[in-house]
N, C-alpha and C positions, 0 to 999 in steps of 0.2 A: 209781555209778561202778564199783566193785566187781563188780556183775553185770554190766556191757558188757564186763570184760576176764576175766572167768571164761566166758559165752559165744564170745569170740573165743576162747579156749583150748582149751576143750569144740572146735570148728569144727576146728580145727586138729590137735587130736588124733587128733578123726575120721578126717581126711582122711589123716594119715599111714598110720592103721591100714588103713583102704580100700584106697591104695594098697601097702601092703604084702602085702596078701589079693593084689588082682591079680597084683600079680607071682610070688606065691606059686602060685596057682591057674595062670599060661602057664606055669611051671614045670611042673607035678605034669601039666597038660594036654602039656607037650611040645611045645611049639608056639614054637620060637626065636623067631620076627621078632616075636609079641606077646611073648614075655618080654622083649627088647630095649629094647623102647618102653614096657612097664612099669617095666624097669631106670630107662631115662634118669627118668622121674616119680618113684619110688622113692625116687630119691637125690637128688633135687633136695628131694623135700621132707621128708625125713629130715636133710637142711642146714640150712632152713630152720627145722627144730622147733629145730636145736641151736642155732641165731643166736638165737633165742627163747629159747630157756632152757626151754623144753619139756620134753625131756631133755638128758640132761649130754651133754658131745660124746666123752667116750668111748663111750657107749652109741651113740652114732650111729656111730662111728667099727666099734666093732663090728657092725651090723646094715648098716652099707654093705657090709662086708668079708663078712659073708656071703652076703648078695646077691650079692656079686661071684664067691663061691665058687660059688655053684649054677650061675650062667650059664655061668664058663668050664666047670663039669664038663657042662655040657647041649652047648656048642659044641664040644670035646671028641668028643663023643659020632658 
């Protein structure tokens, strides 16, 4: 039982980290409309870690808020 909710954990971690790379990388690439569309998945699943108890929801709350920082200084731009 134990190893089916540490694999779901492990999966979900993943995928945060994954999507955070992406939107990291249209960022540093410069390329607004994919950073945008990385944003929206970013944040949606940086939410969903914190409903999970993945991470804490300050921790999300900080790592949306800089997401949110990069995009407007790239749109800005």
């Amino acid at each position: 039982m134990i190893e089916k909710s540490t694999a779901k954990n492990k999966a979900a971690k993943s995928l945060l980290k994954t999507n955070t790379k992406k939107f990291n990388a249209a960022v540093e690439g410069g390329d607004l409309e994919a950073a945008q569309g990385a944003y929206k998945t970013a944040v949606k699943t940086v939410d969903r870690a914190a409903t999970k108890s993945l991470i804490h929801k300050n921790k999300a709350a900080r790592r949306k808020s800089l997401m949110t920082r990069k995009l407007n200084a790239m749109e800005s731009k």
